[in-house]
C-alpha positions in Angstrom: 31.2 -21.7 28.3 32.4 -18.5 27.2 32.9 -19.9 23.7 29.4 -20.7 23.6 28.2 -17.5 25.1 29.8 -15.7 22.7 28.2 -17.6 20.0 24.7 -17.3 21.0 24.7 -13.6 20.7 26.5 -13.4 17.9 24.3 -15.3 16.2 21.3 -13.6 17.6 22.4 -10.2 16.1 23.4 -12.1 12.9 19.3 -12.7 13.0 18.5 -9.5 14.1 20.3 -7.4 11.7 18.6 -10.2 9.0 15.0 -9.1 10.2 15.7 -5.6 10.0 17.4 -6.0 6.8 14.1 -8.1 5.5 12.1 -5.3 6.9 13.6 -2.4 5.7 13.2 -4.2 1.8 9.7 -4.8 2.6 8.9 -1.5 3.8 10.6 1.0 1.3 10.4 4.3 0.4 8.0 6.0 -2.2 10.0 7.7 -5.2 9.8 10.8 -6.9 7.4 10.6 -9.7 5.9 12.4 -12.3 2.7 10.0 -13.6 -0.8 11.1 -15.1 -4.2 9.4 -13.6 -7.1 8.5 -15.4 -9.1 12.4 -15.4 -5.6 14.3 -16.8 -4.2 15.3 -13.6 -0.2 14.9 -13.1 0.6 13.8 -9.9 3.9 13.9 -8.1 4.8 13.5 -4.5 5.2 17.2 -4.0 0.9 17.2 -5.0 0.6 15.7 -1.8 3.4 18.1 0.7 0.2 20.0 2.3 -0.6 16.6 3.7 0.5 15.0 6.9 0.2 11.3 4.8 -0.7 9.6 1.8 -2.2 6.2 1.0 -2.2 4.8 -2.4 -4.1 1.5 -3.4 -2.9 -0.6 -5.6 -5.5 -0.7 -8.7 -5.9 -3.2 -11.3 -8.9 -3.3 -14.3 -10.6 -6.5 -14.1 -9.3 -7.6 -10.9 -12.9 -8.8 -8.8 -10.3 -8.6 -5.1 -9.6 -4.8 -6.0 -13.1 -3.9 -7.1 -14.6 -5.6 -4.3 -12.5 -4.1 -1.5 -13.3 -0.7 -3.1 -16.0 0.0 -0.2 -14.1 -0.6 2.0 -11.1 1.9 0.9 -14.1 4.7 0.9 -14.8 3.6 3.8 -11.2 4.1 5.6 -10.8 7.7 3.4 -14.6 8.7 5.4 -13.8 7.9 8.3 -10.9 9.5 8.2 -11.2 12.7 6.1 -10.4 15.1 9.1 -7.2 13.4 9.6 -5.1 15.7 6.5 -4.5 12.1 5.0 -4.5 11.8 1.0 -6.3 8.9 -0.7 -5.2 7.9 -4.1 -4.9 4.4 -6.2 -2.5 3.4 -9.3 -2.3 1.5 -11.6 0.8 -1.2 -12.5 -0.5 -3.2 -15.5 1.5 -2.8 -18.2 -1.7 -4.1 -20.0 -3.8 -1.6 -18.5 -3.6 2.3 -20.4 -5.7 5.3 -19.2 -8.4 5.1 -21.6 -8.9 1.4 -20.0 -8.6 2.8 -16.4 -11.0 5.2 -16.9 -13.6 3.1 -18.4 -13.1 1.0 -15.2 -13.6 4.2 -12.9 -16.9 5.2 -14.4 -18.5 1.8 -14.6 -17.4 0.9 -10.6 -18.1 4.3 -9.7 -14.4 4.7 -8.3 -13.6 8.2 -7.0 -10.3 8.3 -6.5 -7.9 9.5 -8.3 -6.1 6.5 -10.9 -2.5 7.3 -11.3 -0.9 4.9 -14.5 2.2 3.3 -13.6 4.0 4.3 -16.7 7.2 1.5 -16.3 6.1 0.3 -13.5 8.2 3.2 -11.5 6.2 2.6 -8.6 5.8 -0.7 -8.3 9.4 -1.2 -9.1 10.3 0.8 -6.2 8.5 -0.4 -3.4 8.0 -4.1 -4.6 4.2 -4.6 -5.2 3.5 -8.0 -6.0 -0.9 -7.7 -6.0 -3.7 -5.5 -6.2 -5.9 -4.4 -3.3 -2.6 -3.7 -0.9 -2.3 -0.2 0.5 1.0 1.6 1.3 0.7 4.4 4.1 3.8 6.8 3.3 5.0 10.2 5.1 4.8 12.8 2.8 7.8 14.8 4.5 10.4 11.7 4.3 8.8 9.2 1.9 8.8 6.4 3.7 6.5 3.6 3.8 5.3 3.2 7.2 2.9 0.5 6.4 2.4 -1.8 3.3 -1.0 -4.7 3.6 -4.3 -5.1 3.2 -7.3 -3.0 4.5 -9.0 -5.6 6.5 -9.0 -9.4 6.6 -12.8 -9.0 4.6 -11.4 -10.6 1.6 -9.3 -13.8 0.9 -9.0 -16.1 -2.1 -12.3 -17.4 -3.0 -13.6 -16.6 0.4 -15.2 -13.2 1.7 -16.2 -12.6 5.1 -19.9 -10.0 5.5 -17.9 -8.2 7.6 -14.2 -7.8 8.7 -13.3 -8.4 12.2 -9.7 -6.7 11.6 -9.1 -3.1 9.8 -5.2 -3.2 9.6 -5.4 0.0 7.8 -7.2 1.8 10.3 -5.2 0.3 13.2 -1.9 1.5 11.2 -3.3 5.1 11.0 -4.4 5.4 14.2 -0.8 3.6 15.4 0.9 6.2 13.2 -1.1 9.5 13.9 -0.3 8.9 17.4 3.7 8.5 17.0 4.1 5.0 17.0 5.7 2.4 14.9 3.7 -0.2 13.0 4.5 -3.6 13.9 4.2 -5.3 10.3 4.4 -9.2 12.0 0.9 -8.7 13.1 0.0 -8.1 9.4 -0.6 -10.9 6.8 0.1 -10.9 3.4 -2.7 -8.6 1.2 -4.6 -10.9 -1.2 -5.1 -9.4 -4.7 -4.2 -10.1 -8.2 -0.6 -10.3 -9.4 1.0 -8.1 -10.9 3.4 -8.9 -13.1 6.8 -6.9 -13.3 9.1 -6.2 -16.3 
């Protein structure tokens, strides 16, 4: 019996140290950079030390998920521009340069900043797979504290009037008041691929 006992939590930690292991590599840290967005600024993580946290939203010219969910990242920087929280976007697309970007910005009336992805240095680093996902990082220790979608507005071929979740929101607010993001109550952000190389 004590055979078996023994077993059982051993192989419970075995599955424990797997999730956090799986969770770590899903939530990873934002590198140092040095990366030009589409109006001539540089941008590095030091640009955003005098804030408490930094979102960047994955950007992608032509996407129609990225473009469409645009309202609803204004939305989130709004309502919470009191809060010392930076907004930004890049860009990933090997296929996408600046000039492209910022033809893009003008004609969707984006205005955020659009960092390019030269190499793909960021979405190397923290594993972006598709547009329209948002990662919440500490400016202080550059970790990720939360990587998903802004709401549960838009899907694949489907699009709700109105979102009846705001993940992004519910991270801030979880985060702003010292707690820990429980990334199993997010789903998976829908957006275009991006491909990797």
């Amino acid at each position: 019996m004590k055979l078996l006992s023994r077993f059982f939590i051993s192989s419970a930690l075995a599955i424990s140290a797997i999730a956090v292991v799986a969770n770590d590599d899903w939530l990873r840290s934002m590198p140092e950079f040095e990366l030009t967005d589409h109006l001539g600024e540089i941008h590095t993580m030091e640009s955003y030390s005098d804030y408490d946290l930094a979102v960047f939203y994955v950007q992608g010219v032509g996407c129609p998920i990225a473009r469409i969910a645009l309202p609803n990242y204004r939305e989130v920087r709004d309502e919470y521009n009191s809060k010392n929280i930076a907004f930004t976007m890049f860009n990933s697309n090997i296929q996408d340069n600046l000039p492209r970007i910022a033809k893009e910005a003008d004609e969707f009336g984006i205005d955020f900043p659009i960092i390019k992805d030269e190499g793909q240095q960021l979405a190397k680093a923290l594993g972006v797979e598709r547009t329209a996902e948002v990662f919440v990082v500490d400016t202080e220790t550059l970790d990720v504290l939360y990587r998903g979608p802004i709401n549960d507005q838009l899907g694949y071929e489907t699009q709700r009037n109105n979102a009846s979740e705001w993940y992004l929101k519910d991270a801030l607010n979880t985060i702003l008041a010292g707690g820990i993001v429980n990334m199993d109550d997010v789903p998976d952000s829908k957006g275009c691929l991006v491909a990797i190389f």
